[in-house]
C-alpha positions as CSV (number, residue, x, y, z in Angstrom):
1,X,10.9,37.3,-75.2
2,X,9.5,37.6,-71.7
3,X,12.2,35.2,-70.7
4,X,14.9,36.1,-72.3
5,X,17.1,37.0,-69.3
6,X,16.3,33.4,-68.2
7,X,16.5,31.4,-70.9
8,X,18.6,32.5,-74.1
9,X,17.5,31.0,-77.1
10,X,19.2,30.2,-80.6
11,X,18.2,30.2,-84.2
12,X,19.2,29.0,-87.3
13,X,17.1,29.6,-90.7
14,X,19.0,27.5,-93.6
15,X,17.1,27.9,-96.8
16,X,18.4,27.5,-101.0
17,X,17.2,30.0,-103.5
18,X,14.2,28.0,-105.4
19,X,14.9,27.4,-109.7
20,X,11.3,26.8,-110.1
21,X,8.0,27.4,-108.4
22,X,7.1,23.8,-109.6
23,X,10.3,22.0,-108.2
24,X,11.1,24.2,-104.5
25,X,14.1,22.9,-102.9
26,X,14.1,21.9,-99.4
27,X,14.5,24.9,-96.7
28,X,14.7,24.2,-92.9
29,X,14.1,26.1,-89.3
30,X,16.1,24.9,-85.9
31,X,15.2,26.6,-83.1
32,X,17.0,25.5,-79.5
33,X,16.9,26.8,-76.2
34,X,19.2,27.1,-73.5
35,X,17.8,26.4,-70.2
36,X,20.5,28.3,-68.4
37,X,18.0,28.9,-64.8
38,X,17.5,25.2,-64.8
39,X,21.7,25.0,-65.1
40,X,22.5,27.8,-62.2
41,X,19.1,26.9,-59.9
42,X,17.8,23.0,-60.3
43,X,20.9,20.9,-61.3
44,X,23.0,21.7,-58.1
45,X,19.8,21.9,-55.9
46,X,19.1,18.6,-57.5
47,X,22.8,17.1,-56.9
48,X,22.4,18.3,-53.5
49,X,19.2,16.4,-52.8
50,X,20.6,13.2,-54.3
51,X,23.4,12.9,-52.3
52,X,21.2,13.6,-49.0
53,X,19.2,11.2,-50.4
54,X,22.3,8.5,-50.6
55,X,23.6,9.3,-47.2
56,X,19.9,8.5,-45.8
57,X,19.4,5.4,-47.4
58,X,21.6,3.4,-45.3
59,X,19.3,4.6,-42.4
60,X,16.5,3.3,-44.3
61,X,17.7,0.2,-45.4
62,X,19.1,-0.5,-42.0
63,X,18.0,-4.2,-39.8
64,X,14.8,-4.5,-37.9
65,X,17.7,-4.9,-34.6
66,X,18.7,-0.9,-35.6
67,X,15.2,-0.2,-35.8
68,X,14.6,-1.4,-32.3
69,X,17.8,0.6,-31.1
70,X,16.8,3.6,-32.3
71,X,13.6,3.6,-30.9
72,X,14.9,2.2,-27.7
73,X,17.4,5.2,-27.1
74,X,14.7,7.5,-28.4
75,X,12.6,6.1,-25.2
76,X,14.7,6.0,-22.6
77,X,16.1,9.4,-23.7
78,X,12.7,11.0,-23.3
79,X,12.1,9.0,-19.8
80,X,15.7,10.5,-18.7
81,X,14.8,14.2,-19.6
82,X,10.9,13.8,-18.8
83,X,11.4,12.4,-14.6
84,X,14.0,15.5,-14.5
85,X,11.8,17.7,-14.9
């Protein structure tokens, strides 16, 4: 109840009318809850991360030769800005 402007929750009581107290027909409870936050707030926050997560795996699965580029540029980018100043 706390929750309940977060999360909305459903109930269902289904129960027969008993003939007998020695021979009590079958009654059941299902309770669900809707995670609606988790709907509005994780799913796209989490759809978002995966595709970052796609577009960054080709950097991360890249050649040892890409490796060596990138660091090369990275050095001789900071030796270019660092003697200028």
């Amino acid at each position: 109840m706390i929750f309940s402007a977060l999360y909305r929750r459903g109930a269902r009581f289904q129960g027969r009318i008993r003939v007998s107290p020695y021979y009590p027909r079958p009654s059941g409870f299902e309770s669900e809850i809707e995670p609606s936050f988790e709907k509005r707030m994780y799913d796209p926050f989490r759809g978002w991360l995966y595709r970052m997560a796609g577009r960054m795996r080709s950097v991360q699965a890249g050649s040892i030769h890409a490796y060596l580029a990138y660091i090369f540029v990275a050095l001789a980018r900071l030796l270019l800005f660092g003697v200028r100043r």
